[in-house]
N, C-alpha and C positions, 0 to 999 in steps of 0.2 A: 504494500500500500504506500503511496508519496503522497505525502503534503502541497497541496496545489497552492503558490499563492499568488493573487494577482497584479500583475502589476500595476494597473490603476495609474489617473491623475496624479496621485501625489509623485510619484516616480517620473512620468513622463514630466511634469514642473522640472525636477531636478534636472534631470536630460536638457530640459529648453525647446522639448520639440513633440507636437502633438502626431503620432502617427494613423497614416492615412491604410498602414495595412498593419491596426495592433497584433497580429499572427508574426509579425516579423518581433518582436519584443517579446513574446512571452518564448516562443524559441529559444532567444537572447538566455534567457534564465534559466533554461532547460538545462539542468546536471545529466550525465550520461547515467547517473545511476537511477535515474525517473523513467528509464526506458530506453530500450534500442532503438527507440527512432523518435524525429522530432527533435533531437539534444541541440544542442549548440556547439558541438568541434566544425563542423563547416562552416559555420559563422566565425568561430575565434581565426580562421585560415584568412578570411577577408579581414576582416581587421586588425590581423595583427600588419599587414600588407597598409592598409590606407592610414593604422597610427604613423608606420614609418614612412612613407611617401609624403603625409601632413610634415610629422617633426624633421626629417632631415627636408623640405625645402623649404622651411621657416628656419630653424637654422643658419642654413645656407646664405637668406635674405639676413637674417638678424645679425650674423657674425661676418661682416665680409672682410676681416681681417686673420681672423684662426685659419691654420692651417688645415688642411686634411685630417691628420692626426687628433688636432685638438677638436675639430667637428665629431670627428668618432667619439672620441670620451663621453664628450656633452651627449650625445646621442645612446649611447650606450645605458649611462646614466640615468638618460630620459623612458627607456622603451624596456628597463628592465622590472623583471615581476614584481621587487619589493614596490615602486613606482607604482603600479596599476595598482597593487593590492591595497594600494593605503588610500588612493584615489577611489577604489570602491569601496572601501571604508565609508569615506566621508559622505560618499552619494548613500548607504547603507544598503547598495547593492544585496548583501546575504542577504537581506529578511526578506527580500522580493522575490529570491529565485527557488524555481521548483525542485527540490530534493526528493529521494527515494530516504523514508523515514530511519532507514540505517547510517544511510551516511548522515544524516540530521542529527543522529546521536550522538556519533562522534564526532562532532564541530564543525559541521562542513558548510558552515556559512560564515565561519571567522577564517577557515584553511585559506591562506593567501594564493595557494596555486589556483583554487577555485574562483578567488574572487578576480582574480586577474584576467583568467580565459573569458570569463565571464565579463569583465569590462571588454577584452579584445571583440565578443560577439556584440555588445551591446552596440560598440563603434562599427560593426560592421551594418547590423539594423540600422542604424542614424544614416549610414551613408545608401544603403541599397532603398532607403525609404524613402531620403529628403535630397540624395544627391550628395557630393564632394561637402561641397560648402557647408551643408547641415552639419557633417562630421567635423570640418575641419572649425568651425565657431565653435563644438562643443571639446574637442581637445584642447583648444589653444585658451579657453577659457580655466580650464579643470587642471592644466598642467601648467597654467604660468605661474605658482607660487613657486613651481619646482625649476622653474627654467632660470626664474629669479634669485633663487637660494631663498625665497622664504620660508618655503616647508621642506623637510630633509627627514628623512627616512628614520628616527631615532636611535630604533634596535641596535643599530650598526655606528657606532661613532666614527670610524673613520671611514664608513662610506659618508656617514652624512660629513665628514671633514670634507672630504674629496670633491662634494659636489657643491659645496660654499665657498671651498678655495676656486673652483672651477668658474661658478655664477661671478666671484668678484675676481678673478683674473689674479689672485695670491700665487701662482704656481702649485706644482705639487706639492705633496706633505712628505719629509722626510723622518724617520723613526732611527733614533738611536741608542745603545743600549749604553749607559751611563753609569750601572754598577749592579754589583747584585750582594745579598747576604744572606746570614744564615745557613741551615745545615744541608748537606744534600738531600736529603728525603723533605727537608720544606724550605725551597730558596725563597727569596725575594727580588725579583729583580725594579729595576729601576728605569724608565723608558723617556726620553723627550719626544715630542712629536714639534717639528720648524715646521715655518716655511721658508723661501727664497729671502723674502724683506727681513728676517730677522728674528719675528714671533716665534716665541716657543711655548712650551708649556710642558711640564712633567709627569706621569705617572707613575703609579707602583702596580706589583701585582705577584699572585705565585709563579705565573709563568710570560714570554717574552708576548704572548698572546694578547694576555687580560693585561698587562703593563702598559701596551702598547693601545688600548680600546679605552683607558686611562687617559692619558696622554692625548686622548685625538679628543676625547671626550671635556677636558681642561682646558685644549687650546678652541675648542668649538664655544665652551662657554668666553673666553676670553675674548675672541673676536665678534661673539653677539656683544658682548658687553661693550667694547668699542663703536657698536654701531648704534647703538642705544642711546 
């Protein structure tokens, strides 16, 4: 048995777009675990195609000074799961989509894989419904706190380091190991996390790992704090 649920106006509001064939949305929501047919993997295939066809030639326009390389990063950055997953977050995509009551159990409306495919279908509906344009007003809306460094992936300090230094143009992040203590069975090491201009900041941790998610973590809050 799966839980149907519908997507309704309040969902399409978030979207920004009233759909003229709602069968392409509720699709959109469809987990593979509600049924071998009707799901949404052949929708996540279009959309994951017209998220990167939108971001890399908004990109391309918006940075016409980066190089090749540095367009990858940015993009990279912008088109990856933890990105979508947290963007479905905020639309609160899981409570809308249709699940088989198994995988409901086990959290599959918080699972970031799922919430992600499921943004890639949703952009796919917007665009086979409303056209490019519909699609491309709803990413460039939904993903410019991330293009901006305003929103940043949390979980991950030195991704979200990477993609702050990346928005303001800081350079990479270098990680150094600056000391360690205690006994072999419980070190402590000691980690800085620079950038290029000079900033640093320090962490601790048991290993060069968690020192190091420290350190990006310190220097993230220091450079908010800067811009504050």
């Amino acid at each position: 048995m799966t839980r149907r649920a519908k997507p309704g106006q309040a969902l399409e509001a978030a979207l920004g777009h009233r759909f003229a064939d709602p069968a392409l949305l509720t699709r959109a929501l469809t987990h593979r675990s509600a049924g071998p047919k009707g799901h949404n993997e052949r929708l996540e295939f279009v959309g994951d195609r017209v998220l990167g066809l939108v971001m890399a030639s908004h990109l391309h326009a918006d940075r016409p000074d980066d190089s090749e390389g540095e367009l990858s990063a940015r993009y990279n950055a912008l088109v990856r799961r933890e990105t979508l997953a947290e963007i479905a977050l905020g639309l609160d995509l899981g409570q809308a989509m249709i699940l088989a009551k198994s995988e409901e159990g086990i959290g599959g409306r918080q699972k970031p894989a799922i919430l992600a495919d499921a943004l890639e279908a949703v952009i796919a509906a917007l665009y086979l419904d409303g056209g490019l344009e519909t699609a491309r007003a709803f990413i460039l809306r939904h993903w410019a706190p991330f293009i901006d460094g305003r929103s940043l992936v949390t979980k991950d300090s030195k991704t979200a380091l990477n993609l702050l230094a990346m928005a303001r143009n800081l350079g990479n992040p270098v990680y150094s190991e600056i000391g360690r203590s205690g006994p072999d069975h419980a070190p402590m090491f000691r980690v800085t996390a620079s950038l290029p201009g000079g900033t640093e900041a320090a962490g601790a941790g048991p290993s060069k790992r968690v020192a190091e998610q420290a350190a990006a973590e310190a220097l993230l809050a220091l450079l908010e704090g800067h811009s504050s």
